[in-house]
C-alpha positions in Angstrom: -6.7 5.0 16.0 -9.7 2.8 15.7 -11.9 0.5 17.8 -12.8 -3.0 15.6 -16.1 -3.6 13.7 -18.6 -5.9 14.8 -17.7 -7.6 11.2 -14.0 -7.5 12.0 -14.3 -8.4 15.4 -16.0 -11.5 13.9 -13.2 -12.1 11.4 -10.4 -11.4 14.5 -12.2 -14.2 16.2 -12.1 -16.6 12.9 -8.6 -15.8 13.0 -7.9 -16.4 16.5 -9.7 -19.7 16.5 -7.9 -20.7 13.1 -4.4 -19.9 14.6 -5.3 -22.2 17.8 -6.2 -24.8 15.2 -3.1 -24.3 13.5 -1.1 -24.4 16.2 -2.7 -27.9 17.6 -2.1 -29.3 14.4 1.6 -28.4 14.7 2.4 -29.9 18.0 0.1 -33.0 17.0 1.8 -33.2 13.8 5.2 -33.1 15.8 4.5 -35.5 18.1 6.9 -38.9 17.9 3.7 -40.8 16.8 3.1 -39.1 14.0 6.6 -38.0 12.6 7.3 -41.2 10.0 4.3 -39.3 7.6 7.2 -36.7 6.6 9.5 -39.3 5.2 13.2 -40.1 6.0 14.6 -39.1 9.0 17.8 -38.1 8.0 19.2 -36.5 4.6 21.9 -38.9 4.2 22.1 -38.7 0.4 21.1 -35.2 -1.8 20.2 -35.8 -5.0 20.6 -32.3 -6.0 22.0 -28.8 -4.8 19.9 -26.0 -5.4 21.4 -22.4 -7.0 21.4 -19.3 -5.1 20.4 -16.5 -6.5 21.0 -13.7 -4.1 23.9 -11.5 -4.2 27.2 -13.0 -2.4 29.3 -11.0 -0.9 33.0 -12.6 -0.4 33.8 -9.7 2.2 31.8 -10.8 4.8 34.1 -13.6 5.8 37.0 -11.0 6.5 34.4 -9.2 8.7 33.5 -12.5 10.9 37.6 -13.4 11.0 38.0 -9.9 12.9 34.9 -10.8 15.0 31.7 -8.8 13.3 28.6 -10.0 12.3 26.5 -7.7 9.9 23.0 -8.3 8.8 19.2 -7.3 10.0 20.3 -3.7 9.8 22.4 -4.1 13.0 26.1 -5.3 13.4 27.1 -7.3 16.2 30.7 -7.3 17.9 32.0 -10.7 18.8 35.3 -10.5 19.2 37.1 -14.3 19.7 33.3 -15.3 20.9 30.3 -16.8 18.8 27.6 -15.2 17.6 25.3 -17.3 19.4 26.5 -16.5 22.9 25.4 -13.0 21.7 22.2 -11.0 22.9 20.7 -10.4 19.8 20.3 -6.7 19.0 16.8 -7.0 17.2 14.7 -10.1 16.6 15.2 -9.0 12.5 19.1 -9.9 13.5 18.5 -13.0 15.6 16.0 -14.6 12.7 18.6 -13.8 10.0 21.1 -15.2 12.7 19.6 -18.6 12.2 18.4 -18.0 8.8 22.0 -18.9 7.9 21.3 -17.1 4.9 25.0 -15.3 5.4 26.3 -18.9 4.6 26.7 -17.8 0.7 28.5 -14.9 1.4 31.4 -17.7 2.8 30.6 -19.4 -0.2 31.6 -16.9 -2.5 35.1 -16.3 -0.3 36.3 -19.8 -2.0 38.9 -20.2 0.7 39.3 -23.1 3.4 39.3 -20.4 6.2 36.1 -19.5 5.2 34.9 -23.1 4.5 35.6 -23.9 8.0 34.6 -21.2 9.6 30.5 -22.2 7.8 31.2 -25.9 8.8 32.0 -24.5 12.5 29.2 -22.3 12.9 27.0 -24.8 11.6 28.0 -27.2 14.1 28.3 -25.1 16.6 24.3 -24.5 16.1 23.7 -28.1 16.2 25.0 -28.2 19.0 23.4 -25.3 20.7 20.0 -25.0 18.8 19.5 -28.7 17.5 16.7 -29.6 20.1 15.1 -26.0 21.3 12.8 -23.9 20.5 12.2 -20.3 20.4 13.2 -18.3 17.1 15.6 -20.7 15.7 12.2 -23.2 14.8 10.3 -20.2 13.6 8.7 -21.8 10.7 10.1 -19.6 8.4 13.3 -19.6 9.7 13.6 -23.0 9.6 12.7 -22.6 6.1 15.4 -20.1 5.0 18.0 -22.1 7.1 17.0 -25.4 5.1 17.2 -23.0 2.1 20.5 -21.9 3.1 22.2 -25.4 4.0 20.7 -27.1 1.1 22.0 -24.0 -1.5 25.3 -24.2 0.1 25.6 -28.3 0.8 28.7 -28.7 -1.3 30.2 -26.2 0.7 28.9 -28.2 3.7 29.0 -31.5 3.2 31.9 -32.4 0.8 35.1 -34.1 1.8 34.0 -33.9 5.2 34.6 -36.4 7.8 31.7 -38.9 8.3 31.1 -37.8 11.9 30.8 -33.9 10.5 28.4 -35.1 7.2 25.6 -37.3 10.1 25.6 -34.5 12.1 24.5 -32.0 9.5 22.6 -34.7 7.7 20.8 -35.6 10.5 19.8 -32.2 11.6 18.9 -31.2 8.2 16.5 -34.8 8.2 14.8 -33.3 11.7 14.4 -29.6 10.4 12.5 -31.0 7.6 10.1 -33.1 9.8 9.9 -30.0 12.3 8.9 -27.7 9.3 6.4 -30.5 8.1 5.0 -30.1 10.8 4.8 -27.0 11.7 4.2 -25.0 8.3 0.5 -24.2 9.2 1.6 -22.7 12.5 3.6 -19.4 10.1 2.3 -16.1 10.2 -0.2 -15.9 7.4 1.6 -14.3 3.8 5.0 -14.4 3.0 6.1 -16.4 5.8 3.9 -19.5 5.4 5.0 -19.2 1.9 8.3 -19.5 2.8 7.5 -22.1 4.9 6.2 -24.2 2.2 9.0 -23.6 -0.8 11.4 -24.6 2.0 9.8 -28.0 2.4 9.0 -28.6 -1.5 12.9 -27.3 -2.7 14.0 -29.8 0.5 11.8 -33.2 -0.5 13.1 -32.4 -4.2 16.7 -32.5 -3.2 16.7 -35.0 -0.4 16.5 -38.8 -1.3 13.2 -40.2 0.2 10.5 -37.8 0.2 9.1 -38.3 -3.0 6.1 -39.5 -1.3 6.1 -36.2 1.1 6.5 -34.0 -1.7 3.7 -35.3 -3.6 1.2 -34.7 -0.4 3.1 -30.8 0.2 2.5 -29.9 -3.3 -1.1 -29.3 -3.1 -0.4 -26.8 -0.4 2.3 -25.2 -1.7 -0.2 -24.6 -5.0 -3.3 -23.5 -2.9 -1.3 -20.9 -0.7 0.7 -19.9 -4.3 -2.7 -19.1 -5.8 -3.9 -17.5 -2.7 -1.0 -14.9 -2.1 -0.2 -14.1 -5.6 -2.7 -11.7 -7.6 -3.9 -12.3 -11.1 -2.1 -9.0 -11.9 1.4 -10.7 -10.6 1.2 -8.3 -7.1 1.5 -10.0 -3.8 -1.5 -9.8 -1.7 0.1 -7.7 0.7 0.5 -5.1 -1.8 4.2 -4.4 -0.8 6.0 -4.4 -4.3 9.3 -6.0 -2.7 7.6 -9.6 -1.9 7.6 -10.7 -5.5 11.3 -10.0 -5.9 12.0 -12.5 -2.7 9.9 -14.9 -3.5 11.4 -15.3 -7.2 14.9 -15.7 -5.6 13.6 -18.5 -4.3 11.3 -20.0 -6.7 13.3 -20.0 -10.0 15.6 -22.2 -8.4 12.6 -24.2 -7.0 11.3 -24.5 -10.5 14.9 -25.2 -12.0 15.1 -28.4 -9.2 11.7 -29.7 -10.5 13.2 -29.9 -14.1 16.3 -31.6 -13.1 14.6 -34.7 -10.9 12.5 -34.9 -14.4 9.3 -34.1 -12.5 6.6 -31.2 -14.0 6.7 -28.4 -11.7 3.1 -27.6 -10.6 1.4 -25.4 -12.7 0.3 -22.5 -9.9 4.2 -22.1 -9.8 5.1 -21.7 -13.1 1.8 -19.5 -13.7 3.0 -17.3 -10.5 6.4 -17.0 -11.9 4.7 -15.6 -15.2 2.6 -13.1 -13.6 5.2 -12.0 -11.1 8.1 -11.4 -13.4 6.5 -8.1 -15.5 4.6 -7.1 -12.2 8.0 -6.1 -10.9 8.6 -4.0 -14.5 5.6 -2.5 -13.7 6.8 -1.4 -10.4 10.1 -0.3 -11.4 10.8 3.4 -11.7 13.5 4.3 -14.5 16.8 3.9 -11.9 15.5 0.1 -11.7 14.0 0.5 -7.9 10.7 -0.4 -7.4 7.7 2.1 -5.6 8.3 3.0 -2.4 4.5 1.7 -1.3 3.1 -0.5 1.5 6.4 -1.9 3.9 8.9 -1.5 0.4 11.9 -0.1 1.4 15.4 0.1 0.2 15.7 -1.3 -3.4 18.6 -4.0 -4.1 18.6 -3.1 -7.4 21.3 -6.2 -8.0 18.6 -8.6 -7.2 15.8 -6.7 -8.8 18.0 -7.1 -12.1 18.9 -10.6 -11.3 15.1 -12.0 -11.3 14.1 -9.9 -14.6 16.9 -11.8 -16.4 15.0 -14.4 -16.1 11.9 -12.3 -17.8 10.7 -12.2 -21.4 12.4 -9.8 -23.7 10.7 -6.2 -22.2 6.9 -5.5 -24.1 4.8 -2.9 -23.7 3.3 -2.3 -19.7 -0.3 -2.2 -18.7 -1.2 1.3 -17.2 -3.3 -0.6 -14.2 -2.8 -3.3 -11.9 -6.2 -3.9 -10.6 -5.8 -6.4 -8.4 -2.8 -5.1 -6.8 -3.9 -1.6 -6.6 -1.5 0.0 -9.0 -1.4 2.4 -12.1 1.8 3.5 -14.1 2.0 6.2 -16.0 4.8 6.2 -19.0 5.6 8.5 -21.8 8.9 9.6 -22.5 11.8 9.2 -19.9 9.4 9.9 -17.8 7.2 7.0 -15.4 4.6 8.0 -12.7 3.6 4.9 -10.1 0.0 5.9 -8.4 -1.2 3.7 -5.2 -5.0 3.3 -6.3 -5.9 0.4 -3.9 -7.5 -0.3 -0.5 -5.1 -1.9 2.3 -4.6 -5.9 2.3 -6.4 -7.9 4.6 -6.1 -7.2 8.5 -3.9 -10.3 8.8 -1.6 -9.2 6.1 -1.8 -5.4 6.7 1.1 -4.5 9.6 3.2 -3.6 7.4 0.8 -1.5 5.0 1.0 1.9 4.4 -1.4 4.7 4.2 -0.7 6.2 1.1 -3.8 5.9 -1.4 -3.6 7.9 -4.1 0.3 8.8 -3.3 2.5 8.6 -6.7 6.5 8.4 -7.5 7.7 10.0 -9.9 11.4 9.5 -11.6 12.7 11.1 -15.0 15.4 9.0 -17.3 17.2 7.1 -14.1 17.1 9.8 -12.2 13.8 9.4 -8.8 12.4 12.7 -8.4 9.4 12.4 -6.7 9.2 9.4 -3.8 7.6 8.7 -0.5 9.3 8.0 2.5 9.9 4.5 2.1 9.9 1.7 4.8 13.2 1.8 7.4 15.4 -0.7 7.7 14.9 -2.9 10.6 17.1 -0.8 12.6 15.1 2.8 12.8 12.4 0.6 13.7 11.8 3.9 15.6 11.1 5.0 12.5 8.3 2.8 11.2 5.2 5.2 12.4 6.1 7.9 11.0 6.8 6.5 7.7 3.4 4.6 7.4 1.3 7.9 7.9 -0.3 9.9 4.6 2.0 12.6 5.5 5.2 10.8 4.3 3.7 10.0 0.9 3.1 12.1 -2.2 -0.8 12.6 -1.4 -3.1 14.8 0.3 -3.7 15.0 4.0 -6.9 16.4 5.7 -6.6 17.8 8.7 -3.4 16.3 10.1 -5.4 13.1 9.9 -4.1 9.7 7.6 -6.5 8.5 5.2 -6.3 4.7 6.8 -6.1 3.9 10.8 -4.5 2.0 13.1 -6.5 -1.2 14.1 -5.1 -1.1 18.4 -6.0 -4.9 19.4 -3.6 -6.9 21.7 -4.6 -9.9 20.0 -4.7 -8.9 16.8 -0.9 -7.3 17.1 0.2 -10.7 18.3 -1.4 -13.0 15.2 0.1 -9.8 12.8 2.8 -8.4 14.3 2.0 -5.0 14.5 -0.6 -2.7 14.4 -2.7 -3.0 10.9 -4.5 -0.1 8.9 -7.6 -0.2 7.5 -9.3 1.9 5.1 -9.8 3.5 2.7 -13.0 0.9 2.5 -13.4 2.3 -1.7 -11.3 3.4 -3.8 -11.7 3.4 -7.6 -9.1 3.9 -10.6 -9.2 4.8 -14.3 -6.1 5.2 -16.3 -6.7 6.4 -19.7 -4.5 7.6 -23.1 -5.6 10.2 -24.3 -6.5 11.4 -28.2 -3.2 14.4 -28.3 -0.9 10.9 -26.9 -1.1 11.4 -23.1 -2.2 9.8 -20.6 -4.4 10.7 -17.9 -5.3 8.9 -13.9 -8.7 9.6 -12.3 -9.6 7.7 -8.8 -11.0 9.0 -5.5 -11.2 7.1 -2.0 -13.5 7.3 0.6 -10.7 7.4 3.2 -12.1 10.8 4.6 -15.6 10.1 4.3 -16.5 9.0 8.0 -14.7 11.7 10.1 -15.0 14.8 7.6 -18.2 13.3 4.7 -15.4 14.7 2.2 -14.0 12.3 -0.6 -10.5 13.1 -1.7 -10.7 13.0 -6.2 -7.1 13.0 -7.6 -6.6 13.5 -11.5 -3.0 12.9 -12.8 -2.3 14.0 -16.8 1.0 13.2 -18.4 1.7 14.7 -21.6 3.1 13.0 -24.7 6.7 14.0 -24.3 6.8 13.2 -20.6 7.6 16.5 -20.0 4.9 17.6 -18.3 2.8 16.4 -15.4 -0.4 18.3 -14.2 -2.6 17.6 -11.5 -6.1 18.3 -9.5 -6.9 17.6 -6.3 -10.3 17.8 -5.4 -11.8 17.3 -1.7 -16.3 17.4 -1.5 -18.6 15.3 -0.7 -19.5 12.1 -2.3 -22.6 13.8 -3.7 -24.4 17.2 -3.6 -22.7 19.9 -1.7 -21.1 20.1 1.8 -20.3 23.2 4.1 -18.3 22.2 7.4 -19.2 23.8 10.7 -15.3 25.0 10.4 -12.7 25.0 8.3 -10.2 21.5 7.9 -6.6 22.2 7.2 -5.0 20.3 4.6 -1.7 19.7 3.3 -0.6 18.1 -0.2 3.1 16.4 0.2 5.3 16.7 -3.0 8.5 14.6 -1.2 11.6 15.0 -3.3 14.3 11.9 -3.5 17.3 13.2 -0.9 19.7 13.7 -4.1 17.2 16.3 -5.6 17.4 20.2 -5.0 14.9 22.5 -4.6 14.5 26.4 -4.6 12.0 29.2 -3.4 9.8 30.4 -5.9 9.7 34.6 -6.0 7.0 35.9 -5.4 4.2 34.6 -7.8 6.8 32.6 -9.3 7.7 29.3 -10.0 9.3 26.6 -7.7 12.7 24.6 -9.4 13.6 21.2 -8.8 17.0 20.3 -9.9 17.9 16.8 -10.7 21.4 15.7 -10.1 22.1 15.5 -14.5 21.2 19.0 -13.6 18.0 18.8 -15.4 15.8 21.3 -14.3 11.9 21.1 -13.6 9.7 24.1 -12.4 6.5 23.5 -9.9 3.6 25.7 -9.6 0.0 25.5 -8.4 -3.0 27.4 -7.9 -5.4 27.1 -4.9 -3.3 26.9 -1.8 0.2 28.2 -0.6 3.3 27.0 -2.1 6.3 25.8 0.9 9.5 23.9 0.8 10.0 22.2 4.0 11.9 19.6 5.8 11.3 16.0 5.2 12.8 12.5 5.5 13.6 9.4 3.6 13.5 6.0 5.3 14.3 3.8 2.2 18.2 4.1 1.9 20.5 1.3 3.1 22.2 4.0 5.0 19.1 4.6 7.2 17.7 7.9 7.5 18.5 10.7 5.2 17.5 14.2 5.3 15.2 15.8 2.3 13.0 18.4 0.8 9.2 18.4 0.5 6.8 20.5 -1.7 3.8 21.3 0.5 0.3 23.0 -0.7 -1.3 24.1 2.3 -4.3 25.3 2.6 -7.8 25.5 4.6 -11.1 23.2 3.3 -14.4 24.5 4.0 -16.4 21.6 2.1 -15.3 21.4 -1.2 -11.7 23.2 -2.6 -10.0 22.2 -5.7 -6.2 22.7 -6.3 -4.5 22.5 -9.1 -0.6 22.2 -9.9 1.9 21.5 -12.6 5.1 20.4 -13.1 7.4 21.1 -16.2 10.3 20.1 -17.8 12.6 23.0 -17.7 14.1 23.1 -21.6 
């Protein structure tokens, strides 16, 4: 754990005063006087209905018509009830609750039952939820739910009665001035984001707002410059974000051309750095690196945005900004977390895992860290943030980042952020014989133990074979420790993969399930196979394997290891 700097102390109190700031503006914004600056009050007329991209799932009306609602990790029983008379089993559920972001799966049904059963629950929240507060007018959630109706309006609103289309017209009018509003008052990152395509993809599609949408665009450009990295990352540095907010903004962009308007530039530049940023992620079963809040991988929707991509090209082997490097030769691809956390406002969900790297071969993951869990094993979530659940080394029981404990600052973030490492630095190289070789370091050590941890990753031509140093010392000169540090270097291995004992002096096998066989050695420290977990299945928890190099530091200790393709 760690107490706050007097620097970040300073920046907590910047970001307290800004989010009583925004907060003012939102109520003044929403007061009666000041509503007419949003435009119409009522969506009486769309000019246009937006696609959804996301996966439908027809199934999921026969699962409400026997009284189950599944989504948010949890499924709740309802029986002849509603879902809203329900206590919600996890805020995750209650938000996607009145997300209404299930509507397409009812969609996709293309029966009457299930049409009606969408109109009724809509109307049934209109009823309930049209005038209160709490988590249905979230800013994002209001933003997904106007997502939702308006991607699913034909469903909605056609050959309805005229008493059924005001209702949902009007409401949809008063969400968009609510969300007007109260954009600035979303959680900084994704969800102010959110916020914001919400209200852009709504004044595009409802008659009346051209005005609005020509005073919203500037802020949706600014906070799309902001939050998406020159290298195409998200400034969170959790790989998943880009894949969400494409979902939503290829659509947004395909609105723009249909009114006959130019889309702003910042969103057609964010789309172009986005789309091979999430190829450069990708291991080779098409799941992205399980780094910094990234969990389990929908690889449909993964696949759905890169259609939208440039014929594949040849990959950069470092994404600076984003803290990435990749590694490719062969069938086989190496992803390596070379960056420093995000902000402390965008860090809750951030992992520590610098210098921690996946590891697939053909489609098959071998190596892979222990993943986000679902929202819910939130019980989980500790665990899987800590160095020890990622493919890096770990000096004396201790994570290379630490928990930032502040009331206030867990109530503008969400949860506890990390911070630190404060440096790290990153060199990915080919080499003359056709490799390819990684060199970085972080200081993540440094204050409790003066020992920096050096991490050199070499890839061979072929692919098929991976050899690596782990070096701990000081940052300069030479460093003996009044006693002896423990440390452990974690090899996780994907649940599907097998492992086997070495003999004596021999050499550890990993088995693949193509039955491709890789053997593991190292010199330096003691060779295990232990027990591990892995969080990032839609299943929830599953049991694993780890490789584990144990050993004791007294300063400076160098390990080296190997891995090889079994022919």
């Amino acid at each position: 754990m760690a107490s706050l700097t007097f620097s970040e102390q300073t920046r907590l109190a910047r970001l307290a005063t800004d989010r009583v700031r925004r907060a003012a503006v939102a109520r003044l914004l929403s007061s009666r006087l000041l509503r007419w600056r949003f435009g119409a009050p009522v969506a009486d007329e769309l000019l246009i209905v937006p696609q959804d991209l996301r996966t439908a799932d027809p199934s999921f009306a026969d699962e409400i018509a026997i009284g189950q609602f599944g989504f948010g990790g949890a499924v709740a029983y309802i029986g002849d009830g509603s879902p809203f008379d329900l206590k919600p089993p996890s805020k995750e559920w209650e938000r996607e609750l009145h997300g209404f972001g299930w509507l397409r799966h009812l969609m996709a049904a293309e029966t009457e039952e299930a049409r009606d059963q969408a109109i009724d629950l809509v109307l049934e929240w209109i009823r309930r939820h049209g005038s209160r507060g709490g988590v249905a007018w979230e800013p994002p959630v209001i933003g997904r739910r106007l997502i939702s109706w308006l991607s699913n309006a034909s469903m909605l609103l056609d050959d309805v009665d005229q008493a059924t289309y005001d209702k949902i017209a009007d409401s949809l009018g008063d969400q968009m001035i609510r969300l007007s509003a109260t954009w600035r008052d979303a959680p900084a990152g994704y969800p102010r984001l959110l916020s914001l395509i919400a209200l852009v993809l709504a004044d595009l599609c409802v008659a009346g707002h051209d005005r609005h949408l020509r005073e919203i665009e500037d802020d949706f450009a600014a906070e799309l410059e902001a939050q998406i990295l020159p290298d195409g990352g998200h400034i969170s540095r959790n790989p998943g974000i880009p894949v969400e907010l494409l979902l939503d903004l290829l659509p947004l962009r395909q609105c723009f051309a249909v009114r006959d308007r130019a889309a702003p530039k910042a969103l057609s530049d964010a789309i172009q750095r986005m789309l091979p940023f999430i190829r450069f992620v990708r291991l080779g079963d098409g799941s992205l690196g399980r780094f910094n809040g990234m969990g389990s991988p929908n690889l449909d929707l993964i696949a759905t945005v890169l259609a939208y991509a440039d014929p594949p090209v040849s990959l950069p082997s470092h994404a600076p900004n984003s803290g990435y490097a990749r590694l490719a030769r062969g069938e086989t691809i190496i992803l390596a977390d070379v960056g420093s956390p995000p902000p402390l406002e965008l860090a809750g969900q951030a992992h520590a895992g610098c210098l921690s790297f996946e590891m697939s071969s053909g489609k098959y993951p071998l190596f892979v860290n222990c993943g986000a869990p679902g929202p819910a094993d939130h019980d989980w979530r500790a665990a899987s943030r800590a160095t020890a659940s990622h493919n890096t080394l770990c000096l004396g029981g201790k994570s290379s980042s630490r928990l930032v404990l502040n009331d206030l600052l867990e109530t503008i973030v969400g949860s506890p952020p990390i911070r630190f490492p404060a440096h790290v630095w990153a060199r990915v190289q080919d080499l003359p014989d056709g490799g390819i070789a990684l060199k970085a370091h972080h200081d993540g050590y440094r204050r409790q133990f003066g020992i920096i941890h050096r991490r050199q990753l070499t890839l061979d031509v072929s692919g098929g074979k991976l050899t690596g140093v782990d070096k701990l010392g000081p940052p300069r000169g030479q460093l003996r420790l009044s006693m002896d540090v423990p440390f452990a270097i974690h090899f996780h291995l994907h649940p599907d993969v097998a492992c086997t004992e070495a003999p004596k002096g021999g050499r550890t096998e990993v088995v693949l399930p193509n039955n491709e066989r890789w053997a593991f050695s190292a010199k330096g420290a003691h060779v295990s196979i232990e027990d591990s977990f892995y969080c990032a299945d839609l299943s929830g928890p599953r049991r694993s394997l780890q490789i584990v190099l144990r050993g004791a530091c007294y300063g400076e200790n160098e390990v080296t290891w190997e891995l090889e393709r079994r022919t």
